[in-house]
C-alpha positions in Angstrom: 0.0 0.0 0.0 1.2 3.5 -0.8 2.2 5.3 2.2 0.7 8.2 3.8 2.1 11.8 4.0 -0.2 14.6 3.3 -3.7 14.7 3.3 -6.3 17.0 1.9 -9.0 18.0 4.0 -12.1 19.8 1.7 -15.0 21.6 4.1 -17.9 23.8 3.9 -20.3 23.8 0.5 -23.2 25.3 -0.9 -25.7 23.0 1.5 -27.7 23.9 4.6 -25.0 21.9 6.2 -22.2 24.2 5.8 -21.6 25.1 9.3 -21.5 21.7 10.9 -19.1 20.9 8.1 -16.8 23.6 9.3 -16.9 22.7 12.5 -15.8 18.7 11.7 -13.0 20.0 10.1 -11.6 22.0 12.8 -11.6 18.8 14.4 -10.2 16.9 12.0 -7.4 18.9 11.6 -6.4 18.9 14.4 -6.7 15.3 14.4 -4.2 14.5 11.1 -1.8 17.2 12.4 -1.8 15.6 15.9 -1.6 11.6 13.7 1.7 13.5 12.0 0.1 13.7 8.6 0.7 17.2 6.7 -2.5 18.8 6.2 -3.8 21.2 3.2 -7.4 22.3 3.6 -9.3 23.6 0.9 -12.6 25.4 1.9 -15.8 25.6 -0.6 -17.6 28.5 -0.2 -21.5 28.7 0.1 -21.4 29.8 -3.8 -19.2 26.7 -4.7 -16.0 29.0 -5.3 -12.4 26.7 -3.9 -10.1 28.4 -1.6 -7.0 27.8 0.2 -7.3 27.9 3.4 -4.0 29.3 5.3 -5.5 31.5 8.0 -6.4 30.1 12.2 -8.2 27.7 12.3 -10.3 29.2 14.7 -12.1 31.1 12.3 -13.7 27.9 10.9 -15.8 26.9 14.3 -17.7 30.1 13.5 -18.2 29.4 9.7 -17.2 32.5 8.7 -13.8 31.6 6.9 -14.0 32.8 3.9 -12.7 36.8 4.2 -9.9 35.2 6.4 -9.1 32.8 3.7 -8.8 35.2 1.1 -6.7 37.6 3.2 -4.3 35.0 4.1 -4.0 34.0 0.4 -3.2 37.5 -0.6 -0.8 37.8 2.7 1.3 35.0 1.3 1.0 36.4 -2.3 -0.7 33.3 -3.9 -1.0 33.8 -7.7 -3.9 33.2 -9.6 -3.8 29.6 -11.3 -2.4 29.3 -15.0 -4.4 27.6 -17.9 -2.3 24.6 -17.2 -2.9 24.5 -13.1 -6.9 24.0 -14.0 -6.5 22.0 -16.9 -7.6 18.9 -15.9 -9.5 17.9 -12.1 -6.6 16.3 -11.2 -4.3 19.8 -11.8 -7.2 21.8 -10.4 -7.1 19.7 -6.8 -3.0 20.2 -6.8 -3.3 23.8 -7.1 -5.6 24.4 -4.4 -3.6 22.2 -2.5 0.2 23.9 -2.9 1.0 22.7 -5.9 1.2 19.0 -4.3 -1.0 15.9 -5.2 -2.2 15.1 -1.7 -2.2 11.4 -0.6 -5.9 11.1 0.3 -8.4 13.6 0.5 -10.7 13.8 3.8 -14.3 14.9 2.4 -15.3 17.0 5.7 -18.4 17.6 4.3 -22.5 17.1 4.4 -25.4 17.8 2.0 -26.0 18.7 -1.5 -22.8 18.4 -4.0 -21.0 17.5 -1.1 -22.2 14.0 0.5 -24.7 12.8 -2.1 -21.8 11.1 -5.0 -21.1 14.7 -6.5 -18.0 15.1 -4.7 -17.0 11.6 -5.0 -17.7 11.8 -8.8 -15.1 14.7 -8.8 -12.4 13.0 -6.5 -12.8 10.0 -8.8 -12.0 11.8 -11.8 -8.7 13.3 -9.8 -7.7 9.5 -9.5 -6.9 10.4 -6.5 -7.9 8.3 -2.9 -10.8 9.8 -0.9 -12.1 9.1 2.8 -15.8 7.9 2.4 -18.2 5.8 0.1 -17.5 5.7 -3.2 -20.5 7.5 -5.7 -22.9 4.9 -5.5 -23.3 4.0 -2.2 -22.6 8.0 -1.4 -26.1 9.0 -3.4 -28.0 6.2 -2.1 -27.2 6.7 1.2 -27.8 10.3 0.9 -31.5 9.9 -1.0 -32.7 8.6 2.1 -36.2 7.3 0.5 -34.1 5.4 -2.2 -32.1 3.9 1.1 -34.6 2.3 2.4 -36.0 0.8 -0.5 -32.7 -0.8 -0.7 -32.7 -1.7 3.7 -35.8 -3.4 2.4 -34.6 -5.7 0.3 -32.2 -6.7 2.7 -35.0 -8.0 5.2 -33.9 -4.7 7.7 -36.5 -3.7 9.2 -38.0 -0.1 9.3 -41.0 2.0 10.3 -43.7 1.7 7.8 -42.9 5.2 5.2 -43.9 6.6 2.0 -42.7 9.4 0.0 -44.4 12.5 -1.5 -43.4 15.0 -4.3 -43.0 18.6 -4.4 -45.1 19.3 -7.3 -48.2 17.2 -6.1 -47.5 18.9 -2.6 -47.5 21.8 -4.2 -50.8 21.2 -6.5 -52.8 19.7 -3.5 -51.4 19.8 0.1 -54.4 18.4 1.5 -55.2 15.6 -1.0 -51.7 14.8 0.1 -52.2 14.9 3.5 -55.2 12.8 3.4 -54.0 9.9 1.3 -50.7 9.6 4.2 -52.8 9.7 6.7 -54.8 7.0 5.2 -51.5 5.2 4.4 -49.7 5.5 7.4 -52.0 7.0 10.6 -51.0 9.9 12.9 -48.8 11.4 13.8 -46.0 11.0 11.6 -42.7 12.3 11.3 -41.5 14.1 8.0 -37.9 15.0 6.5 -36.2 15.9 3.6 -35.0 13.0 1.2 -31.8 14.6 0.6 -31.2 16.1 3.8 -28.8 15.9 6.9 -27.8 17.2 10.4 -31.6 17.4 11.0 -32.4 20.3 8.7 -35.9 20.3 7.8 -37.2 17.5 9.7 -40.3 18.0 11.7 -43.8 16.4 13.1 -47.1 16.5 12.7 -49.8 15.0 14.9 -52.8 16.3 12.9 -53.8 16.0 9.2 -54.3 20.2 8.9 -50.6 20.2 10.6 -49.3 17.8 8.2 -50.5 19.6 5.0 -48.7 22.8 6.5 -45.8 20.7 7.2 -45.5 19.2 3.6 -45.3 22.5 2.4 -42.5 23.4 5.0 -40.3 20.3 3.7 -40.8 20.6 0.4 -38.9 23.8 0.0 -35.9 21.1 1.4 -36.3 19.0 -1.2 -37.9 17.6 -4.0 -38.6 14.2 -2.4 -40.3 14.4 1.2 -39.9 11.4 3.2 -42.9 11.0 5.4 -42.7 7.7 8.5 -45.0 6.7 10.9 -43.8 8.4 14.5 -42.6 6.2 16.9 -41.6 6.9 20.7 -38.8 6.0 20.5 -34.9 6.2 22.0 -32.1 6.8 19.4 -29.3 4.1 18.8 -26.7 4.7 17.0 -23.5 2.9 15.7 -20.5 4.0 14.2 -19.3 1.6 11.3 -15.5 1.5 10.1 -14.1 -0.6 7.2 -14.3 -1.7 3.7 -15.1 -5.7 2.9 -14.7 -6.6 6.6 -16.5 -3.3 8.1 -16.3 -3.2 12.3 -18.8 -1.4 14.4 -17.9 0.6 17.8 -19.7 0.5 20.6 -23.5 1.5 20.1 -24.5 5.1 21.7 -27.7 7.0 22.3 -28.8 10.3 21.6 -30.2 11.2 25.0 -32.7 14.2 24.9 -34.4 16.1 27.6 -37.5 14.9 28.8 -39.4 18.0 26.9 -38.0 17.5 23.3 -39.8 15.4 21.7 -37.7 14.8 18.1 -33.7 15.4 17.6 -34.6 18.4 15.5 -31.1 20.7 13.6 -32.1 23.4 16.6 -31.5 20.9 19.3 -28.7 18.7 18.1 -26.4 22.2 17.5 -27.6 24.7 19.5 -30.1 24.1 22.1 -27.6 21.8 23.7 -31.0 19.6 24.3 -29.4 16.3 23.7 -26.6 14.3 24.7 -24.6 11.6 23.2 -23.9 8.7 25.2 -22.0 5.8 24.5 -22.3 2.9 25.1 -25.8 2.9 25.2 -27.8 1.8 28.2 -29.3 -1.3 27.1 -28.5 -5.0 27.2 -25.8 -6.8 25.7 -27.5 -8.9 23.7 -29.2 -5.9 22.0 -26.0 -4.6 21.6 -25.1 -7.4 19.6 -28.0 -8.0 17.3 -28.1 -3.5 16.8 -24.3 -3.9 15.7 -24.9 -7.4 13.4 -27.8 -4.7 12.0 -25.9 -2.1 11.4 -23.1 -4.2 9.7 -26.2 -5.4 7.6 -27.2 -1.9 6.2 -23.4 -1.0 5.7 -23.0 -4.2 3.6 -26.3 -3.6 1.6 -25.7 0.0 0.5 -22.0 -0.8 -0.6 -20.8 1.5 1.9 -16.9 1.6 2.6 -14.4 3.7 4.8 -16.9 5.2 7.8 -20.6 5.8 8.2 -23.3 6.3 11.3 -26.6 3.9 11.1 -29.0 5.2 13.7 -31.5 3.0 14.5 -34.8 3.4 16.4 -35.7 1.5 19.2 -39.1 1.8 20.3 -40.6 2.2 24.1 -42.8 -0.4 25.4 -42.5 -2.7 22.8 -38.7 -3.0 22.3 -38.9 -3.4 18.9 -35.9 -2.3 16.5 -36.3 0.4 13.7 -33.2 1.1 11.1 -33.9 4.7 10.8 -31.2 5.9 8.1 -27.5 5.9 7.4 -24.9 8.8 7.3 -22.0 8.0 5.1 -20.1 11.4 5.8 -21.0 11.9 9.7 -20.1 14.5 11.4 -16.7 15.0 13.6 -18.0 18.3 15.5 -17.4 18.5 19.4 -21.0 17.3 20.0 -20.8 14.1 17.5 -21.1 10.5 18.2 -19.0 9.0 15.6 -15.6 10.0 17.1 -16.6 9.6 20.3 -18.0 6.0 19.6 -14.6 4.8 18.7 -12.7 6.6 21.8 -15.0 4.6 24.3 -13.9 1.4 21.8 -10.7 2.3 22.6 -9.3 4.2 19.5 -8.7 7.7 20.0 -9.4 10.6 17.2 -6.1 10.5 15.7 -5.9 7.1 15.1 -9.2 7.1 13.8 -8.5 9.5 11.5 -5.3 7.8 10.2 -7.1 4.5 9.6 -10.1 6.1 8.0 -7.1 7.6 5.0 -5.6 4.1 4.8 -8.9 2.6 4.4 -9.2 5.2 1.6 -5.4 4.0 0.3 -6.9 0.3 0.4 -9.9 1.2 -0.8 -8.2 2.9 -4.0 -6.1 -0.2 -4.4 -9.3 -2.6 -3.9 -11.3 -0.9 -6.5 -8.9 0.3 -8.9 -9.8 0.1 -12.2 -8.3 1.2 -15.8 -8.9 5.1 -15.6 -6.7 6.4 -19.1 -7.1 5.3 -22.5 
């Protein structure tokens, strides 16, 4: 396997998720530096524009990088990039990095372009290693209505769920309401398709509130996924690996006795919820959440890292696979580091394994890419 020196680490993006993507890459790094790895990051800003990024790091956690980018580029007199340094994908990526291939890129990244196989189409065409799910896997696991069809045919199990478009929402809210209702009961639980971090998701416990709330979603996404609400706690399980994936220790998401759903206000700034790892339930449910999230890993295609949350429901104790994060997030407050440093692997060491599962990935998978 090649070895690893310098990795690239790409953050922010034109999605909703921008800010939580800063914020992982603060932390990771930190992380790479701290695992010995030389580090270029390389912002995208909210309008898709690729920067350098030489300035504190500090600046990131606030999202607001992108003046101190620029003013650190022009501090260290970086010259704008010849015909021949954006000439192909692969050049493009090198100049944005120094002028030097990188190793492995680290997607820090969620959302639109970023998380869905847009990105990974891009790194592909570099020929160049990435951290992360390859395209496939990436959009399915990203089109979260599309997922589960997929956690279906695996025999997974799931909350009943349907989907509903933005143009029929849009023609008739309440004929839409009405025929989920009919489909799945009240209340129900509603998100975007091709969402993350919680943005857009919400509940509705009465069919006038649901027609509202169609409307609300919709302007997330073309694809609405709508699930029958269940009361229940939040397990999740950080997954590692490529053809022989590992799973850490399960953790919960423990929220405060008045939040009722793990909303984008209360997982970032409400400060209503808590991650705790390992979960609070029995061993053997440990077990068969793990073998279950292996399961879903294995069906999507997934390789490197992703998050499968499940839901496990009060009073009856049965088990829900709710969805699957391919690119989760490495912020102070997520589970997915912290997962693997109660399983005994701390950040840095994570981090290095997650690049050389991109090295062995790139080697597993390789494939003729000139003529």
């Amino acid at each position: 396997m090649k070895k690893l020196h310098n990795v690239c680490v790409l953050f922010g993006g034109v999605s909703t998720e921008h800010l939580i993507s800063c914020r992982s890459a603060y932390n990771i790094i930190q992380g790479l530096v701290e695992a010995g790895l030389e580090v270029a990051a390389v912002g995208m800003t909210k309008e898709g524009e690729f920067l350098r990024y030489l300035a504190d790091l500090e600046t990131l956690r606030s999202g607001e990088w992108e003046e101190a980018a620029r003013a650190a580029l022009a501090e260290a007199g970086a010259a704008a990039p010849s015909p021949a340094d954006i000439a192909s994908p692969a050049a493009f990526l090198a100049y944005h990095c120094g002028g030097t291939r990188p190793d492995v890129v680290f997607p820090a990244v969620h959302g639109i372009n970023c998380e869905d196989g847009v990105l990974q189409g891009f790194l592909e065409m570099c020929a160049v290693p990435y951290v992360g799910s390859g395209v496939l896997a990436s959009a399915a696991g990203m089109d979260k209505s599309f997922a589960k069809i997929v956690f279906e045919a695996a025999g997974i199990p799931q909350v009943p769920f349907a989907v509903a478009r933005r143009a029929d929402i849009r023609r008739d809210p309440e004929g839409e309401a009405e025929k989920l209702v009919k489909e799945l009961g009240l209340p129900l639980f509603l998100k975007p398709a091709n969402g993350g971090s919680s943005v857009g998701t919400t509940a509705a416990k009465t069919a006038e509130a649901l027609a509202a709330s169609l409307q609300t979603v919709a302007e997330f996404d073309e694809k609405v996924l709508v699930e029958r609400f269940v009361d229940a706690r939040e397990i999740e399980v950080a997954v590692m690996g490529n053809r022989e994936p590992r799973a850490a220790l399960p953790g919960e998401i423990v929220k405060e006795a008045d939040i009722e759903y793990y909303d984008y206000e209360t997982k970032y700034f409400k400060q209503g919820a808590v991650a705790a790892v390992p979960a609070d339930i029995p061993a053997s449910l440990k077990e068969e959440i793990s073998a279950l999230a292996l399961r879903a890993y294995q069906a999507l295609g997934c390789s490197g890292l992703s998050r499968v949350d499940f839901f496990l429901e009060k009073g009856s104790g049965k088990l829900y696979l709710n969805e699957i994060n391919t690119l989760p997030g490495f912020t102070s407050i997520s589970l997915y580091p912290l997962a693997w440093q109660k399983s005994g692997l701390d950040t840095a060491e994570l981090l290095r394994e997650l690049c050389c599962l991109a090295l062995e990935r790139s080697e597993l998978t390789g494939r003729r890419t000139r003529a």
